[in-house]
N, C-alpha and C positions, 0 to 999 in steps of 0.2 A: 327567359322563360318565366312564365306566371306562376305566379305559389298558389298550388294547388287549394284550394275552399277549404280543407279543415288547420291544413297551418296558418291561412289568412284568420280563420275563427279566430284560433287560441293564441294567434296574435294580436289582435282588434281585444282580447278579454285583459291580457298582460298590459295591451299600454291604455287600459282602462283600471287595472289595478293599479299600476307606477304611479298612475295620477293621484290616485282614493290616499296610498302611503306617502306621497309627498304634500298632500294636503294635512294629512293625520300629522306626521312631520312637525306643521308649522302651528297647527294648536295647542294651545296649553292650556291646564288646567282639568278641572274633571268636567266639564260645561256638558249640556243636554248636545250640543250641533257635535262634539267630539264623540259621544258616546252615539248618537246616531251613525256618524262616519263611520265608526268601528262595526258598529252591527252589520251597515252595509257593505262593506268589506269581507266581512266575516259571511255574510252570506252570496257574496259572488267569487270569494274562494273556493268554499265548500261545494259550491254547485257548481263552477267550472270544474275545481280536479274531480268530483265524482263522474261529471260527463264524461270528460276528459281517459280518466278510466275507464269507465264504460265501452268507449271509441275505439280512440286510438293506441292503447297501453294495453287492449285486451287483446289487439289484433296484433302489438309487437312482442307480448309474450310467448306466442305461436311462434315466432317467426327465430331461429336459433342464435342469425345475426343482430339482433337489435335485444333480443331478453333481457341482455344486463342494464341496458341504458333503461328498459322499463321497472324493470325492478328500483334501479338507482331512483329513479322520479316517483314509484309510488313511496316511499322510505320517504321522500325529503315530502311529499305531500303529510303523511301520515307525524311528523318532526312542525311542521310549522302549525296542522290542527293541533296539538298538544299545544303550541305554545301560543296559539289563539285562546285555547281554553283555561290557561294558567293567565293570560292577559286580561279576560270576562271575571275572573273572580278576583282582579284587584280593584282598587280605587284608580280610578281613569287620571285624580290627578296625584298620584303617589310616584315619587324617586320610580319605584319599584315596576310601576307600570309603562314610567317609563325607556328603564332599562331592555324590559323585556319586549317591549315596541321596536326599538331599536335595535336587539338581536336579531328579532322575527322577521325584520321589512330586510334585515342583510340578510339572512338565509332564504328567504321569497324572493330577491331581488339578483340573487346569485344562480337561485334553482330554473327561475325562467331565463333568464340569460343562456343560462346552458341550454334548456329545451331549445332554444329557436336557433345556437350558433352551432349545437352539434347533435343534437338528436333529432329533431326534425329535418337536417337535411341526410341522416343518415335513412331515418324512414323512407324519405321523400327517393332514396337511390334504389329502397329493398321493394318498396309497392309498389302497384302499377295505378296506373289513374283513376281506372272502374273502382279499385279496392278504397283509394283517397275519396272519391264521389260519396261512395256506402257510408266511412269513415263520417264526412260531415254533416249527412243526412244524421246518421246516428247521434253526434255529437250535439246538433243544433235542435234536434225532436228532446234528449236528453236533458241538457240545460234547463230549460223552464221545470220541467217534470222533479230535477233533483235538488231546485231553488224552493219549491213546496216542501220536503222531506226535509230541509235542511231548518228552515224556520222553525222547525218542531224538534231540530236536534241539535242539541249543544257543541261548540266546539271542542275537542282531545276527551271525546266519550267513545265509547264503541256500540250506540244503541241503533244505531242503523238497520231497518228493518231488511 
């Protein structure tokens, strides 16, 4: 069976992330190419889980069997912006930044593993196709749109209009 278009999205977005953190990973120092990396990271976080949000977490909140798994993923979203945002106000090449680089890419690296090995196929048993269709539509008109907003807002703020 094909995986439905908006699990392929936010699948295609994660092992586009794993890449950005294993690259980040292998940098040192506080260099201009690391602190671009971060930035761009930081904003294809921010704008996937808002999409993301927006999609398909708005549509499993509804739903009485999946709630908890959406609550649990907007938490661990709302857990790594905070620690995006404590990462932006260090020295890119400090102990300090690096420590919390390190927590962040394990809690980001744990939270999407979970998404695609048990929440997404538990959505994928409770929707039905037309509903997963709407889902990516939304998701993929959303993205661009919450990559704009995001550039103008800081990581672990709550100024989101």
């Amino acid at each position: 069976m094909a995986l439905a278009q908006i699990y392929a999205d936010l699948k295609r977005d994660h092992d586009k992330q794993r890449d950005m953190l294993k690259q980040l990973a292998e940098m040192q120092g506080a260099g201009e190419e690391r602190q671009r990396l971060f930035e761009a990271f930081r904003l294809e976080v921010q704008s996937h889980a808002a999409a993301e949000e927006e999609s398909l977490y708005a549509t499993m909140l509804r739903d009485p069997e999946l709630r908890d798994d959406a609550r649990h993923s907007v938490s661990e979203h709302k857990e790594v912006d905070d620690l995006l945002g404590e990462m932006a106000d260090e020295d890119f090449g400090s102990d300090a930044w690096s420590e919390k680089f390190f927590h962040m890419r394990r809690r980001y690296e744990h939270h999407i593993t979970e998404e695609e090995e048990e929440m997404f196929p538990a959505a994928a048993e409770e929707l039905d196709d037309s509903t997963e269709e709407e889902l990516a539509t939304i998701y993929e008109e959303r993205k661009p749109e919450e990559l704009e907003i995001a550039k103008s807002n800081p990581p672990g703020g709550d100024e989101r209009d």
